[in-house]
C-alpha positions in Angstrom: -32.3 39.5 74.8 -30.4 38.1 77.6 -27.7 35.1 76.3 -27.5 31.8 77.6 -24.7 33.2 79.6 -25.9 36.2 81.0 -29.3 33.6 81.3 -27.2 31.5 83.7 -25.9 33.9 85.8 -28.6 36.0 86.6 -29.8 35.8 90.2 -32.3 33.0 90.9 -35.9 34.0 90.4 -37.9 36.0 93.1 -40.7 33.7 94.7 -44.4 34.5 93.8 -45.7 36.5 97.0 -42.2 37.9 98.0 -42.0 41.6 98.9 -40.1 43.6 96.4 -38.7 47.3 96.8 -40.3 48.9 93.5 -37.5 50.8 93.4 -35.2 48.0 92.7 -37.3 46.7 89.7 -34.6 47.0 86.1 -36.3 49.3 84.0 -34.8 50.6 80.0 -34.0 53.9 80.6 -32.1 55.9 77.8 -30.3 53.3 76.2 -29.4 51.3 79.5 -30.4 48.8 81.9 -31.1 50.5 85.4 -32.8 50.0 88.8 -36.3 52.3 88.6 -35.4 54.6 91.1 -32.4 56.2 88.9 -35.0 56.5 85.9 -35.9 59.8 86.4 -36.4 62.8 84.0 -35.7 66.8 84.7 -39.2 68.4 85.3 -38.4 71.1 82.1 -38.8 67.6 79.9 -41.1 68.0 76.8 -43.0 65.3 77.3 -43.5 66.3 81.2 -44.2 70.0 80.5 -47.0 69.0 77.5 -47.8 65.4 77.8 -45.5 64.6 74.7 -44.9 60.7 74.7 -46.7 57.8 73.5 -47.0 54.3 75.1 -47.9 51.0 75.1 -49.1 48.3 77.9 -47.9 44.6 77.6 -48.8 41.5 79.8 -47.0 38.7 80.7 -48.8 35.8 82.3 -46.9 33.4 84.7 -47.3 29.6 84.2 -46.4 27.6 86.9 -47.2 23.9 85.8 -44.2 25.1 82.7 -42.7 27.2 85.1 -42.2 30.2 82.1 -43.7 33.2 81.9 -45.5 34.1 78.5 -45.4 37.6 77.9 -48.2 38.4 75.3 -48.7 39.9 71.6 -45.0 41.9 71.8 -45.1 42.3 68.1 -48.2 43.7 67.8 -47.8 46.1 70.4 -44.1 47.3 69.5 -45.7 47.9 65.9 -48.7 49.9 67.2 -46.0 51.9 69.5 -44.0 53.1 66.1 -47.1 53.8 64.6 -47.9 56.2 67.2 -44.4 57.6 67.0 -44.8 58.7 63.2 -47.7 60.4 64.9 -45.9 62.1 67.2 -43.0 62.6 64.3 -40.4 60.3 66.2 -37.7 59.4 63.6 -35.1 56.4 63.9 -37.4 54.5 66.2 -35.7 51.4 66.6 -37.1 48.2 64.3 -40.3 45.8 66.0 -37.8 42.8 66.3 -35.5 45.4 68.1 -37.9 47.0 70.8 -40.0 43.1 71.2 -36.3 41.8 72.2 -35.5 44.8 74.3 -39.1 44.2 76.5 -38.3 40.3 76.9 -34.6 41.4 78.3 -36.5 44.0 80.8 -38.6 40.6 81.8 -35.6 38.5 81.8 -33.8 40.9 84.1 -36.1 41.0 87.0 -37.0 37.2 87.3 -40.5 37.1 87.9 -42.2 34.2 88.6 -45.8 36.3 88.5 -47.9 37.7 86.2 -46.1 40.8 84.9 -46.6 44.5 83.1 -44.2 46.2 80.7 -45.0 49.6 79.5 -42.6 50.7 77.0 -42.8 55.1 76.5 -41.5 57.3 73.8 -41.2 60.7 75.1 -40.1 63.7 73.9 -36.8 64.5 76.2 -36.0 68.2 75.0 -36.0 70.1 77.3 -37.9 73.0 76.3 -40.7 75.1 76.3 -43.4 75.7 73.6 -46.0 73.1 71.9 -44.4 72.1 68.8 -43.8 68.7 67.8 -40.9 68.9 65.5 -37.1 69.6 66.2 -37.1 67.4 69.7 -35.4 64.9 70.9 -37.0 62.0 71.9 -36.1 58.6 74.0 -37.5 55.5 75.4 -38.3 54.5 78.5 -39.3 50.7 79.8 -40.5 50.5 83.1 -42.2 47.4 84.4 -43.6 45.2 87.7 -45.5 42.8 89.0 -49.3 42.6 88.5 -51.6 41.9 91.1 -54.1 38.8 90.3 -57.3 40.7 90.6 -60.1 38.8 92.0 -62.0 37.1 89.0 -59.1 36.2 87.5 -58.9 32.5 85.4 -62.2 31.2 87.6 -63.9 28.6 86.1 -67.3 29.7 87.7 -67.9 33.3 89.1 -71.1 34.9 89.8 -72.7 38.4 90.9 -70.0 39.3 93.3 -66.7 37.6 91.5 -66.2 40.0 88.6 -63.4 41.3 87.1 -63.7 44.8 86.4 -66.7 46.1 85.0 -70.1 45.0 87.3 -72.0 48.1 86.2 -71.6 50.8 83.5 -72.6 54.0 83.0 -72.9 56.1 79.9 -70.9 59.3 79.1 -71.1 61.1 76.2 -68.2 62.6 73.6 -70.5 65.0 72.3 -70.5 68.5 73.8 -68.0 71.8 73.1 -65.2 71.0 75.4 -64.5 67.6 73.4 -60.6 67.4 74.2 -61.6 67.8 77.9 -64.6 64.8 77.6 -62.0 62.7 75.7 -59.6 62.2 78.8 -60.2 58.2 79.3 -59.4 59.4 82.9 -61.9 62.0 82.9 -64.9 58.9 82.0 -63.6 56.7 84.7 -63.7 59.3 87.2 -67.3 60.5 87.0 -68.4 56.8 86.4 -66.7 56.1 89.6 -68.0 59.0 91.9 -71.6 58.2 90.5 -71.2 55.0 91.4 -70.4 53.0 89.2 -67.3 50.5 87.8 -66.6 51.6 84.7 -67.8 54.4 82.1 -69.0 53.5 78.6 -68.4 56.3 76.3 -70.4 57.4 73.4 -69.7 58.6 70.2 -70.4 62.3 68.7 -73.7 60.8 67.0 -74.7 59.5 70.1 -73.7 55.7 69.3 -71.5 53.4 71.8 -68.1 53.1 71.4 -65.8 52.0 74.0 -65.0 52.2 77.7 -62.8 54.4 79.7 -60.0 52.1 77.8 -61.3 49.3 77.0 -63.2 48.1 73.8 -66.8 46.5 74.0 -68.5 43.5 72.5 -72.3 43.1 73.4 -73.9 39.4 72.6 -76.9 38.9 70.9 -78.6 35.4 69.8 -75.5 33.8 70.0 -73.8 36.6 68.0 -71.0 39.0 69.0 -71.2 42.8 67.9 -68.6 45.3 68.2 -68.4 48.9 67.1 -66.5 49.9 63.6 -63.5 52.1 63.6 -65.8 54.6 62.5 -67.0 54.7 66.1 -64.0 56.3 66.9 -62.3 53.6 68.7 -59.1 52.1 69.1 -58.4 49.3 67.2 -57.4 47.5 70.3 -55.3 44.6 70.0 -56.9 42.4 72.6 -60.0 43.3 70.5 -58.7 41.9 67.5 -57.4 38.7 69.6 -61.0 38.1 70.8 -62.1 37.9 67.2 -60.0 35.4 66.4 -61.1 33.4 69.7 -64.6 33.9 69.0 -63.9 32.3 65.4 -62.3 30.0 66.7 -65.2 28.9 69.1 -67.5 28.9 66.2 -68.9 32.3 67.1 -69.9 34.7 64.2 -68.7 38.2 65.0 -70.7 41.6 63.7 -68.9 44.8 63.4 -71.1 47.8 63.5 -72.5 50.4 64.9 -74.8 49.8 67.8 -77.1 51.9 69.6 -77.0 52.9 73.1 -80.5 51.2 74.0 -79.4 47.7 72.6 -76.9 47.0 75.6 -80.4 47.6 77.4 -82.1 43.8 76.1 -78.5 42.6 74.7 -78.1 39.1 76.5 -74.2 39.5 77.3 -71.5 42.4 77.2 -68.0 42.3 78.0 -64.7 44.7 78.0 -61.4 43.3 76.2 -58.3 45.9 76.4 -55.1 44.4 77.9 -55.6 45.8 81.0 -59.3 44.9 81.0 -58.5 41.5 80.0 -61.7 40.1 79.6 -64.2 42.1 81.9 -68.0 40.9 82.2 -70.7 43.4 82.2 -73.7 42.3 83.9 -75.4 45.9 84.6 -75.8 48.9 82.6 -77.4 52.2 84.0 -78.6 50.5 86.9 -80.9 47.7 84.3 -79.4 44.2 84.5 -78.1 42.5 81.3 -79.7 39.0 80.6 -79.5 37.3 83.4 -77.3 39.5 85.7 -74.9 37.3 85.9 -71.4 36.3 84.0 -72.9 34.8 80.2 -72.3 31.6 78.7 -69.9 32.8 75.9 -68.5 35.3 78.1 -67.6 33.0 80.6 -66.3 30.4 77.7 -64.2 33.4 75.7 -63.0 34.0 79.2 -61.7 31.0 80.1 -60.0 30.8 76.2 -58.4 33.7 76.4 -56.7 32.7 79.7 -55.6 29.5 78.5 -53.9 31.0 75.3 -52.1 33.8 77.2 -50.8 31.5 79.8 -49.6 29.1 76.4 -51.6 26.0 77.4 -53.2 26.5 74.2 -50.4 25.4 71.2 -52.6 26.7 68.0 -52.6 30.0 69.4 -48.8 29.8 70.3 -48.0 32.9 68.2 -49.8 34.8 70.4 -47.0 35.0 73.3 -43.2 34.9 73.7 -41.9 32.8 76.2 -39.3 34.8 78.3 -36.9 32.3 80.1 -34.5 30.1 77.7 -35.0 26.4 78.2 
């Protein structure tokens, strides 16, 4: 991370609402600090040529009553990153304490004053053709900018028309010959989208549901909050996890298990978590409204938790986020 120096002297923060040139935004490219236009790669790259790299997406929330921006569960995201690299087999990845101070620097450098998006890469930079995994060279990449506030956003009361994300759902299914084709998150969002709807919810080979596009589900029933297994082939999202301990928290019991397709039919409430979903309501599903049709009680209530802990109002959930700017 930056010193209390280098802290100092870096240029004063850019206003909320400013323009910015993209291309100016510091990224982590190879080992050093540089604007995003000179990160660039050679088109005979690995990880370009065969979709070789692995990544991770991390939020930082701007508060302005503290003036510091919060950016959230870097550990956990910087330890799920390596564990992908084994995957991969990336060796000498640098340590969790090493990559969650190298993000906070990439923060620290462009001075936002907005809600912000880090999304450190490992990718294999050989360049050379032919599918294997071992015997490459791989590097990391941080790149990083501003995030839009997306309507829906920290509202206290939202209805029909003031959701964030997912409105209506559709189902796709994993099952089928050509599963590495029906397993393409962007794949599910794109038919959901050009039949009309928000969001896809995927199904597993058995036919049960188990996530979104990219997002993982909880549906809400008498009070109670169910959410597939890992057996449901899903990703053990972190956000996930985070809403379980919110939903403990609140005094909510939380079920995880397999659930049919037909239950998010008469379940009462449903909602998305994923870090780029945030929290994202459900109110329709196949065209058949869920309770009410509206945002839910506990929804709405995990909703408004969840943004009050990632923008650090909240100081029992303070290990949740990292506060970027020295004091």
């Amino acid at each position: 991370m930056l010193t209390e120096k280098q802290a100092a002297d870096a240029p004063a923060p850019r206003a909320a609402g400013v323009p910015l040139d993209p291309a100016s935004l510091v990224c982590l490219f190879e080992g050093h600090y540089v604007p995003l236009a000179a990160a660039n790669v050679n088109i005979m790259t690995h990880a370009f040529m065969y979709g070789t790299a692995v990544f991770e997406g991390i939020r930082a929330y701007w508060n302005e009553e503290q003036q510091q921006l919060f950016a959230l569960k870097v550990p956990e995201h910087m330890t799920r990153i390596r564990n992908s690299c084994k995957v991969m087999l990336m060796t000498d990845v640098p340590s969790v304490d090493q990559l969650t101070n190298e993000a906070i620097e990439v923060l620290q450098r462009n001075r936002f004053r907005e809600d912000a998006y880090v999304r450190p890469s490992f990718y294999k930079s050989s360049r050379a053709i032919g599918v294997k995994l071992h015997g490459l060279e791989h590097r990391l990449l941080h790149p990083r900018g501003p995030v839009r506030r997306l309507r829906g956003h920290d509202r206290r009361r939202q209805g029909r028309h003031g959701l964030l994300g997912a409105a209506r759902a559709t189902r796709r299914s994993r099952r089928g010959q050509d599963r590495r084709l029906v397993r393409e998150p962007g794949i599910s969002k794109t038919e959901a989208n050009l039949n009309g709807f928000d969001e896809a919810l995927v199904l597993s080979d058995d036919g049960h549901v188990s996530e979104g596009s990219a997002e993982n589900i909880f549906v809400v029933r008498d009070g109670v909050l169910h959410t597939p297994t890992v057996a449901d082939d899903i990703l053990e999202g972190i956000t996930r996890a985070g809403i379980m301990e919110i939903a403990a928290d609140l005094g909510y019991a939380v079920v995880e298990r397999t659930i049919d397709r037909s239950e998010l039919y008469i379940a009462d409430e449903a909602f998305f978590t994923g870090t780029g979903a945030q929290i994202s309501p459900i109110v329709e599903v196949d065209r058949r409204p869920l309770g009410t049709g509206v945002v839910g009680p506990i929804t709405a209530r995990i909703k408004d938790r969840y943004f009050d802990i990632v923008r650090g109002r909240v100081p029992e959930f303070g290990h949740w986020v990292t506060p970027v700017y020295p004091r």
